[in-house]
C-alpha positions as CSV (number, residue, x, y, z in Angstrom):
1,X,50.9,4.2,34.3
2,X,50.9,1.2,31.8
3,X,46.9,1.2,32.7
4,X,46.2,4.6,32.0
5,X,47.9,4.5,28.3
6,X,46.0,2.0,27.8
7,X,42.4,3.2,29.1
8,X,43.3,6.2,27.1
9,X,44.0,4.2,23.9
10,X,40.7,2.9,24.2
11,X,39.0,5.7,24.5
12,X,38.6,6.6,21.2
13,X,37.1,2.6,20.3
14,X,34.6,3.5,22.6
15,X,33.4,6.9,21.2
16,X,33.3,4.7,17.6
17,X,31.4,2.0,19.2
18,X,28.3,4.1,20.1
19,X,28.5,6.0,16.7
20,X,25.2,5.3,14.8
21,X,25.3,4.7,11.7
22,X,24.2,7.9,9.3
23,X,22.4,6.7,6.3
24,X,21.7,8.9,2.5
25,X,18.6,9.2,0.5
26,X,20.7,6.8,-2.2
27,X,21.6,4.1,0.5
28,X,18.8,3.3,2.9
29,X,19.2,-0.3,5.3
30,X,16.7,-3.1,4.2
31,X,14.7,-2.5,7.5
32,X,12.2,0.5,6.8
33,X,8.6,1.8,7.7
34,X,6.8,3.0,5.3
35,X,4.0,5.8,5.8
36,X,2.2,8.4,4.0
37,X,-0.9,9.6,2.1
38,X,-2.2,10.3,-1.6
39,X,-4.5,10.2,-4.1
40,X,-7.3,13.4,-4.4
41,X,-7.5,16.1,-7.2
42,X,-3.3,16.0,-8.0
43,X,-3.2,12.4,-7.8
44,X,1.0,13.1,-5.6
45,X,2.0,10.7,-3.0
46,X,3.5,11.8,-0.4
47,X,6.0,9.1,1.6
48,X,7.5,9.1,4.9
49,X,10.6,6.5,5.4
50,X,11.7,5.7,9.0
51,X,15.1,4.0,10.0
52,X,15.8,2.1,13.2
53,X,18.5,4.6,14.2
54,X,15.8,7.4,14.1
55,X,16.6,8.8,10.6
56,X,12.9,10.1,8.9
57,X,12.5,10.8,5.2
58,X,9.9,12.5,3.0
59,X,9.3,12.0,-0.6
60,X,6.9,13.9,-2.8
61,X,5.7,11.9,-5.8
62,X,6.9,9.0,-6.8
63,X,9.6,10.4,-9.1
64,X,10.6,13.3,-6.7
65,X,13.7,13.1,-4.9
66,X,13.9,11.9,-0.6
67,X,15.0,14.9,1.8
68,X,16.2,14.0,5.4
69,X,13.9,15.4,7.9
70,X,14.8,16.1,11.8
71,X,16.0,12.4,13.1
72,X,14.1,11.2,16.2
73,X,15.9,9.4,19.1
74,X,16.9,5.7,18.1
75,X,14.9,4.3,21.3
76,X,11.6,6.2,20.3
77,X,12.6,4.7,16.5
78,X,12.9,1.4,17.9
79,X,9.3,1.7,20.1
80,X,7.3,2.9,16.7
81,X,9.3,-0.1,15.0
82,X,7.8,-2.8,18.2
83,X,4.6,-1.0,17.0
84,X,4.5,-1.7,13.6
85,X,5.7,-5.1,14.1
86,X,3.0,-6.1,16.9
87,X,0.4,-4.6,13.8
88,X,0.9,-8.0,11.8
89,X,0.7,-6.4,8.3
90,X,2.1,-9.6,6.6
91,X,-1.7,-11.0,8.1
92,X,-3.7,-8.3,6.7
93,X,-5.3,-8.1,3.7
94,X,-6.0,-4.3,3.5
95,X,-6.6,-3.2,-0.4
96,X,-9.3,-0.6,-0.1
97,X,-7.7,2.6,-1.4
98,X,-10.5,5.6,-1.8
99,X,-9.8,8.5,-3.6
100,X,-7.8,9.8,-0.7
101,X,-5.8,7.3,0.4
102,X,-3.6,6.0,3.4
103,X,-0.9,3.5,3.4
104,X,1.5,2.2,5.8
105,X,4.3,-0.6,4.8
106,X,6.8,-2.7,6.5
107,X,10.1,-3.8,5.4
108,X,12.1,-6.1,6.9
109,X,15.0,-8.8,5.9
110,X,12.0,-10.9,4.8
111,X,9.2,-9.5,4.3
112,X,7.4,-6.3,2.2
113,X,4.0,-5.8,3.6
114,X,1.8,-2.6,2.9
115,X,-2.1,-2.3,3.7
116,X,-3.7,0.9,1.6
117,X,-7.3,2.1,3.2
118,X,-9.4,5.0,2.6
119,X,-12.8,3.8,1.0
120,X,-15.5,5.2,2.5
121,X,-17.3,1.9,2.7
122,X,-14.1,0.8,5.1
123,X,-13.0,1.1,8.2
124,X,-9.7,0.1,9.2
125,X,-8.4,-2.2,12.4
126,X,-8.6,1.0,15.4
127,X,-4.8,-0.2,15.8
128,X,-3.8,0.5,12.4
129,X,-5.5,4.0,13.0
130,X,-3.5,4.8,15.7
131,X,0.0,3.7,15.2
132,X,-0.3,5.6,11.5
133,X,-1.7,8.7,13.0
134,X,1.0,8.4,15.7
135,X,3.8,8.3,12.5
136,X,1.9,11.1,10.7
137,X,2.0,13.3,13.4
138,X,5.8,12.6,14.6
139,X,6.5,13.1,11.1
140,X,4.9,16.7,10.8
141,X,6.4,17.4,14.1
142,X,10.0,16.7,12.7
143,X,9.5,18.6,9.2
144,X,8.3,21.6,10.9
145,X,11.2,21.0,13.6
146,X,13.5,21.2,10.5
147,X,11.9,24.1,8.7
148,X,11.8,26.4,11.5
149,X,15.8,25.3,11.9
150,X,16.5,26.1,8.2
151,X,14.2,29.5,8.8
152,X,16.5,30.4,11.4
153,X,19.6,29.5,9.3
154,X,18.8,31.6,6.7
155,X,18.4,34.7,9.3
156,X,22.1,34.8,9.5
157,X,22.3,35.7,6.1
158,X,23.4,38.9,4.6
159,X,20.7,40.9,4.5
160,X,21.7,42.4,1.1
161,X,21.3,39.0,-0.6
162,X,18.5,38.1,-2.7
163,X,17.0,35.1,-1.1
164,X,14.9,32.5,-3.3
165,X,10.9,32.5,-2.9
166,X,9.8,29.4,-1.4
167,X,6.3,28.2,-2.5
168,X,4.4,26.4,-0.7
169,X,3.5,22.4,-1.1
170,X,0.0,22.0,-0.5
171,X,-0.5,18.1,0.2
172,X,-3.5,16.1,0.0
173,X,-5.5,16.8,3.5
174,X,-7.3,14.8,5.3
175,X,-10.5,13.5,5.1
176,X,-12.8,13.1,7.6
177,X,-13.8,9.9,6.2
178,X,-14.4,8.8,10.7
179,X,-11.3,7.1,11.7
């Protein structure tokens, strides 16, 4: 009896244990990739921050404020992390913004690296290519994950209520510069 109380007294440690951690806009961990796109006729940036624990963000302009997209799964975070970290940024000397440009950045406990590409004259490590496009495209995947949740959401509303027009964000596309 004794052994039962006390499996069932740890129960709720364990539930705690596996808890990840949820982070905000305002209070992000040191270890971050860093991804996104910018630069043509409106000049707007457009960011995406990935956490560890699977948490994606997106930020419009330098000045605009970070929304929380749909999380990934921690282990698929942790693959694109191994990724970014077999990429060597730190080593690469990649400054060769056109006037659509591509960046992808690295932060860690100890190091800040980004590499910016998107001359025409330049072609990027095939590597590079391919792990950005792979965040790029797990990052659409999630926003439009998201929107078609908050779309079905707002179906459940009264439909007497005025709801607000949404307009859309057009954001730089992309260029078809051959990587």
């Amino acid at each position: 009896m004794k052994k039962i109380i006390a499996i069932i007294a740890m129960l709720p440690l364990l539930f705690t244990a596996c808890k990840t951690t949820k982070y905000t806009p305002d209070k992000l961990p040191v270890r971050q990739i860093v991804f996104g796109d910018g630069g043509g006729f409106t000049g707007i940036e457009t960011s995406y921050t990935l956490l560890e624990n699977g948490q994606l963000f997106k930020q419009v302009g330098v000045e605009g404020s970070m929304q929380g997209l749909k999380s990934i799964k921690s282990k698929d975070a942790k693959a694109l992390f191994d990724k970014v970290n077999s990429l060597q940024l730190f080593k690469l000397d990649i400054e060769k913004p056109g006037n659509m440009y591509y960046f992808l950045r690295q932060v860690t406990d100890h190091l800040d690296s980004r590499v910016t590409w998107g001359a025409g004259d330049y072609m990027p490590p095939q590597g590079l290519v391919t792990v950005f496009k792979e965040l790029r495209a797990i990052a659409k995947q999630q926003e439009a994950a998201g929107t078609k949740a908050a779309k079905s959401k707002g179906s459940t509303t009264n439909p007497n209520e005025k709801k607000e027009a949404t307009v859309p964000v057009s954001t730089p596309k992309e260029e078809n510069s051959g990587w």
